[in-house]
N, CA, C and O atoms as CSV, one atom per row, in Angstrom:
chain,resi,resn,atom,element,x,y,z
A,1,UNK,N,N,0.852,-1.168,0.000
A,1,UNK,CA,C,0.000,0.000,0.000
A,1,UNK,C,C,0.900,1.233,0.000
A,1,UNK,O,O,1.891,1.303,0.726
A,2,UNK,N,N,0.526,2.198,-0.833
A,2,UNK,CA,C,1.551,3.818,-0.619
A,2,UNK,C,C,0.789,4.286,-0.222
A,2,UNK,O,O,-0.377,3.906,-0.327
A,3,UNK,N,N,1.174,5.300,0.393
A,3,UNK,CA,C,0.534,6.345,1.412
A,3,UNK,C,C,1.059,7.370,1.069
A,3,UNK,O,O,2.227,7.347,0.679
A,4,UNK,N,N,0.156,8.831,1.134
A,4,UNK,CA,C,0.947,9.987,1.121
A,4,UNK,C,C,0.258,10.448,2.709
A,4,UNK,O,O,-0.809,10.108,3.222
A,5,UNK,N,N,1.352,11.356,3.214
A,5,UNK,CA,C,1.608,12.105,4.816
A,5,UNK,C,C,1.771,13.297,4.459
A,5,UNK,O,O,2.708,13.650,3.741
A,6,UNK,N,N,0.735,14.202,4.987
A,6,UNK,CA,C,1.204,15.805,4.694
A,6,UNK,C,C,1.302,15.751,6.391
A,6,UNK,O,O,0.617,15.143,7.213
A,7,UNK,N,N,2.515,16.704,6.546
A,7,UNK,CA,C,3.026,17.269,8.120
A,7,UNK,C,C,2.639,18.666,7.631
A,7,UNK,O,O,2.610,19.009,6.449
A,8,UNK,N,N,2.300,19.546,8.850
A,8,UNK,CA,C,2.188,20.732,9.058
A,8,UNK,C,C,4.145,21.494,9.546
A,8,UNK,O,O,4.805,21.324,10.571
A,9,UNK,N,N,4.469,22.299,8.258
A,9,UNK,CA,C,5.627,23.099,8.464
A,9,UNK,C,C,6.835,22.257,7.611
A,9,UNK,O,O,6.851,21.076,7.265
A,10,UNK,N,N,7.537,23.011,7.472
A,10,UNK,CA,C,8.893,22.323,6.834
A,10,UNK,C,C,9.738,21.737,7.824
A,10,UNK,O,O,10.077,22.088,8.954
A,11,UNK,N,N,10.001,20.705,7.067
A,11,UNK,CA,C,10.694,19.270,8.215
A,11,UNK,C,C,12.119,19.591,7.912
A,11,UNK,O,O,12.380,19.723,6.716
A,12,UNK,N,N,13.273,19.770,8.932
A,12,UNK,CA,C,14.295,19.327,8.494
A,12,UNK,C,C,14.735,18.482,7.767
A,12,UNK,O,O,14.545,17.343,8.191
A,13,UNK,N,N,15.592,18.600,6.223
A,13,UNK,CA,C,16.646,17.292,5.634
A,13,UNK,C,C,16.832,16.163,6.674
A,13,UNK,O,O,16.292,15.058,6.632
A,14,UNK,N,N,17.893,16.734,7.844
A,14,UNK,CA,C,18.206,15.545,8.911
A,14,UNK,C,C,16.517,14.428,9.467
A,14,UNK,O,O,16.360,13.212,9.359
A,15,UNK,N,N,15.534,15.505,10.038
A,15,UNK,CA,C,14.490,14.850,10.590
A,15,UNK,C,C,13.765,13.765,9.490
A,15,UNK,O,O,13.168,12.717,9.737
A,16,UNK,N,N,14.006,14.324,8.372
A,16,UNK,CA,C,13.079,13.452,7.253
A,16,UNK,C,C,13.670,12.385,7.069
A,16,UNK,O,O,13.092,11.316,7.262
A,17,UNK,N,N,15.042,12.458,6.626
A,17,UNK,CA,C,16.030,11.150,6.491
A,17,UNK,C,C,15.958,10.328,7.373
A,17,UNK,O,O,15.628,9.182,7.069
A,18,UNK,N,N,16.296,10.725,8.963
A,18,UNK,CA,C,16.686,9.828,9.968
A,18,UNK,C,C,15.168,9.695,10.531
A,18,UNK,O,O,15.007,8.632,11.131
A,19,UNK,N,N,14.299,10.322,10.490
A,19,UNK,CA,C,12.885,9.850,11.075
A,19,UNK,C,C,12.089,8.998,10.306
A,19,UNK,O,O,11.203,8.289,10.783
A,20,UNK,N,N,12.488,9.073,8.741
A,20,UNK,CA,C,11.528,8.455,8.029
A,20,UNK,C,C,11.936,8.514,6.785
A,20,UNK,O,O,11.589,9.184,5.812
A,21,UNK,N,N,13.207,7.219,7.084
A,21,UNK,CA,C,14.137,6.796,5.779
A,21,UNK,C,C,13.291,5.428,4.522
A,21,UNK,O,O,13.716,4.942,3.474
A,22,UNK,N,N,12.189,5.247,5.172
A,22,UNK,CA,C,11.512,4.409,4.178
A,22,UNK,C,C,10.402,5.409,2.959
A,22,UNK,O,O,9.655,5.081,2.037
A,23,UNK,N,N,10.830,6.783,3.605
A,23,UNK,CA,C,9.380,7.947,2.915
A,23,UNK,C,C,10.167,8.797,2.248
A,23,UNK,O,O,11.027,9.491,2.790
A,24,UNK,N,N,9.774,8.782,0.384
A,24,UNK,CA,C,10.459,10.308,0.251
A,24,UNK,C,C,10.056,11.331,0.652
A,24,UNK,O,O,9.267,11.107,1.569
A,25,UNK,N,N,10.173,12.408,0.453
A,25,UNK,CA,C,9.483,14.003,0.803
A,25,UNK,C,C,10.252,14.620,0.130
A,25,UNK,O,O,11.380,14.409,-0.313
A,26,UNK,N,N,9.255,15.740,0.065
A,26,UNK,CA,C,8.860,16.719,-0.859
A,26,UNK,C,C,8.272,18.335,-0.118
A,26,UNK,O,O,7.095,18.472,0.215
A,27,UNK,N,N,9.038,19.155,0.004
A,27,UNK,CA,C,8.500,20.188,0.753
A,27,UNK,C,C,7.669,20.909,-0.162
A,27,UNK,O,O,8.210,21.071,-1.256
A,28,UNK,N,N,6.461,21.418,-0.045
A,28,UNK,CA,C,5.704,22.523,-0.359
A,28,UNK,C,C,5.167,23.602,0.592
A,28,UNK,O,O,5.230,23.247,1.769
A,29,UNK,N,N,4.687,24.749,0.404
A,29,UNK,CA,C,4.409,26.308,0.857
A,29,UNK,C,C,3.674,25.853,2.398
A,29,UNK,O,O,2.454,25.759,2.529
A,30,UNK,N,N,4.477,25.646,3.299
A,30,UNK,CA,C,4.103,25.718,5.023
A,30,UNK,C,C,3.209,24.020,5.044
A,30,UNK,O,O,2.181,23.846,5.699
A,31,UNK,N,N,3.866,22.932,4.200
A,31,UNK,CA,C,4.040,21.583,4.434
A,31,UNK,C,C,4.999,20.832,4.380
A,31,UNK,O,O,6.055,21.266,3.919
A,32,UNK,N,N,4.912,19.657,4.780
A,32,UNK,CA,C,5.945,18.678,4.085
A,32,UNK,C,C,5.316,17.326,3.632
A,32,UNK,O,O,4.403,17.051,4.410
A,33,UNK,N,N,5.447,16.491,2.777
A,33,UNK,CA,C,4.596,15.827,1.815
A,33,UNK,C,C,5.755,14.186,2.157
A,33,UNK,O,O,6.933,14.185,1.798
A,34,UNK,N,N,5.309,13.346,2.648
A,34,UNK,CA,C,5.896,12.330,2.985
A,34,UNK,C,C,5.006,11.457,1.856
A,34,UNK,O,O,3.823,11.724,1.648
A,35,UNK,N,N,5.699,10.413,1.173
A,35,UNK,CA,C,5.300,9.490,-0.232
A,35,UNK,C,C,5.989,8.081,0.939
A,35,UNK,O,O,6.787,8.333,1.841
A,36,UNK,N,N,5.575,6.974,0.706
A,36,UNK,CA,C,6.022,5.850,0.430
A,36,UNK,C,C,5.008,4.466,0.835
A,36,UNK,O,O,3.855,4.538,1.259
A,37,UNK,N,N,5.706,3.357,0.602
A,37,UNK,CA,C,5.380,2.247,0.869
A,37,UNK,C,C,5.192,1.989,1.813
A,37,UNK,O,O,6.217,2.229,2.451
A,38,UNK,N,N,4.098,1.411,2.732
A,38,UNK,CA,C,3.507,1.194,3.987
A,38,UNK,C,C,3.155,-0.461,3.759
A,38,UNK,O,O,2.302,-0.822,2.948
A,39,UNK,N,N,4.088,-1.589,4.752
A,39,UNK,CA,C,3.756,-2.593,4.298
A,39,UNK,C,C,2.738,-3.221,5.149
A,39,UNK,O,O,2.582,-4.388,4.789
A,40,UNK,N,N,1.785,-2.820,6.398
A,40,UNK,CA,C,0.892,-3.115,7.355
A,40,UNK,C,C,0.167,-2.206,7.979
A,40,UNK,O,O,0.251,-1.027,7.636
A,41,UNK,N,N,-0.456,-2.506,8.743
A,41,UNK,CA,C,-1.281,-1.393,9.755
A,41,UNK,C,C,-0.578,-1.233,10.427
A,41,UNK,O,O,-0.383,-0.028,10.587
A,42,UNK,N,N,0.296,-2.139,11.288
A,42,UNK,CA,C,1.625,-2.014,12.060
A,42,UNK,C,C,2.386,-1.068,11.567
A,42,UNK,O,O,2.780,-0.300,12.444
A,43,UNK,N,N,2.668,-0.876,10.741
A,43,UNK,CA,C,3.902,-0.400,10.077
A,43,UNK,C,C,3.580,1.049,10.099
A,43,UNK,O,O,4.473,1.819,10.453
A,44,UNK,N,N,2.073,1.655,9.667
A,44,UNK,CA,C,1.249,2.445,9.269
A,44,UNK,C,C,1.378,3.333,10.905
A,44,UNK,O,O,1.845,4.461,11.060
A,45,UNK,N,N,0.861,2.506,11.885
A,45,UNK,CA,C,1.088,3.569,13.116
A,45,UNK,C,C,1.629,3.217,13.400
A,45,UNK,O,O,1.100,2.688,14.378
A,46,UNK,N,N,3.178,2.779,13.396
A,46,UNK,CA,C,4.552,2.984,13.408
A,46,UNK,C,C,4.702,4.248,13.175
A,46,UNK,O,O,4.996,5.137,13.975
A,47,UNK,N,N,4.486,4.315,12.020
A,47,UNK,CA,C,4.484,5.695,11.410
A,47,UNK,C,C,4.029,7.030,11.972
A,47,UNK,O,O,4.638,8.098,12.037
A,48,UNK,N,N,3.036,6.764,12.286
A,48,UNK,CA,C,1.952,7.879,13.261
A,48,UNK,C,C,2.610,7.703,14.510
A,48,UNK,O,O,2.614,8.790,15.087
A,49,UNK,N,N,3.312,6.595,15.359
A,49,UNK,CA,C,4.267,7.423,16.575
A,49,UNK,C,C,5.136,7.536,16.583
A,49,UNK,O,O,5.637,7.522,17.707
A,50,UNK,N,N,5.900,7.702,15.623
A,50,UNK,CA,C,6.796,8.793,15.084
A,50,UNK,C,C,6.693,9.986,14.772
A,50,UNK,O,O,7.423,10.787,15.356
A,51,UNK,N,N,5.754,10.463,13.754
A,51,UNK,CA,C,5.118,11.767,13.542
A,51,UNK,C,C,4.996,12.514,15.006
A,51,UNK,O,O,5.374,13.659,15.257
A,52,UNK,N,N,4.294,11.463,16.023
A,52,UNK,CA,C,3.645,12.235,17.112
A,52,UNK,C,C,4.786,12.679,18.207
A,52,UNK,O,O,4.650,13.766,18.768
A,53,UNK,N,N,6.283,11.564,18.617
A,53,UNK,CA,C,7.058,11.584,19.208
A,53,UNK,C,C,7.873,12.741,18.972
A,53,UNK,O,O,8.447,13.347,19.876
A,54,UNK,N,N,7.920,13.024,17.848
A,54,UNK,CA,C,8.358,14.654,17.209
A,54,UNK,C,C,7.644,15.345,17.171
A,54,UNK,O,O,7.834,16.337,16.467
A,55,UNK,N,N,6.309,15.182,17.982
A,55,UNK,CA,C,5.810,16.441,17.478
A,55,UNK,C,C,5.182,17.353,17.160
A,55,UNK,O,O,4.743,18.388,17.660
A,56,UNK,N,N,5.187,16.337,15.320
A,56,UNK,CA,C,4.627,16.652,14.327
A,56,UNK,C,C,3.471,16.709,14.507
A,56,UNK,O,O,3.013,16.205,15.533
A,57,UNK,N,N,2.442,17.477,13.367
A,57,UNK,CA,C,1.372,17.463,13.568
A,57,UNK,C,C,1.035,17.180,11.609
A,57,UNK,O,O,1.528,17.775,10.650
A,58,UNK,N,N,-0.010,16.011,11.653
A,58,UNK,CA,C,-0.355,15.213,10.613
A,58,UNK,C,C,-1.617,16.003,9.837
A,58,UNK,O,O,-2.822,15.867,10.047
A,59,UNK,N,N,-1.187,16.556,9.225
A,59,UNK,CA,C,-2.526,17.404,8.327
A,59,UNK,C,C,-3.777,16.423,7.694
A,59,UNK,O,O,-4.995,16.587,7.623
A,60,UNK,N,N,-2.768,15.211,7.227
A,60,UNK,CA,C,-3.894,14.934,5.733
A,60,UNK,C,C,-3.083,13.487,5.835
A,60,UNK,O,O,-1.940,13.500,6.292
A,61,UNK,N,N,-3.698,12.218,5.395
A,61,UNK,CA,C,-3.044,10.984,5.337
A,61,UNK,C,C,-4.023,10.040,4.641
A,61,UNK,O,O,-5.045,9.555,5.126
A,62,UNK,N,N,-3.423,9.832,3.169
A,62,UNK,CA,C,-4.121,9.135,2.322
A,62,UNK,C,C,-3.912,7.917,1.976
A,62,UNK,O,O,-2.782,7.609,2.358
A,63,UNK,N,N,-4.309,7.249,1.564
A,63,UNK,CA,C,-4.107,5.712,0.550
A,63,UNK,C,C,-4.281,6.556,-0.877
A,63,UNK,O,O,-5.140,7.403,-1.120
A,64,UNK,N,N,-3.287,6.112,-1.690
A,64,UNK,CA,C,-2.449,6.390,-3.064
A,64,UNK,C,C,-3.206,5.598,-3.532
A,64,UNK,O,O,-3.817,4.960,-2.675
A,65,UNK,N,N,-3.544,5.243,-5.020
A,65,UNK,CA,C,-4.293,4.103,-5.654
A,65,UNK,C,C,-3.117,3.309,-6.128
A,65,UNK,O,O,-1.944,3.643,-6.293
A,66,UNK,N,N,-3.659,2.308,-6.281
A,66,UNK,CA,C,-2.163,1.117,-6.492
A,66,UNK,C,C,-2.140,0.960,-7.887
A,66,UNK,O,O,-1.290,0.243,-8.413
């Protein structure tokens, strides 16, 4: 399953890489746009307590069509 993750604000290079080296990103105007492969629900809020342990705050979180 791909997923796209919009975060609220521009993410550090370092935070994106080392927080979430399985997701590309993509910054746009007061977001940051996380893309990738999500291989479970596990995996999925994996994901989400990470976002949260930093932080972050999760705007928008989709399923991509396959």
């Amino acid at each position: 399953m791909r997923y796209e993750i919009r975060v609220s604000g521009l993410l550090q290079e370092t935070t994106r890489r080392e927080g979430f080296p399985e997701l590309e990103s993509t910054v746009v105007p007061d977001q940051t746009v996380l893309v990738g492969d999500v291989v479970d629900e596990a995996h999925l809020y994996g994901l989400l307590n990470r976002f949260q342990a930093l932080g972050l705050t999760v705007t928008e979180l989709r399923r991509l069509p396959e």
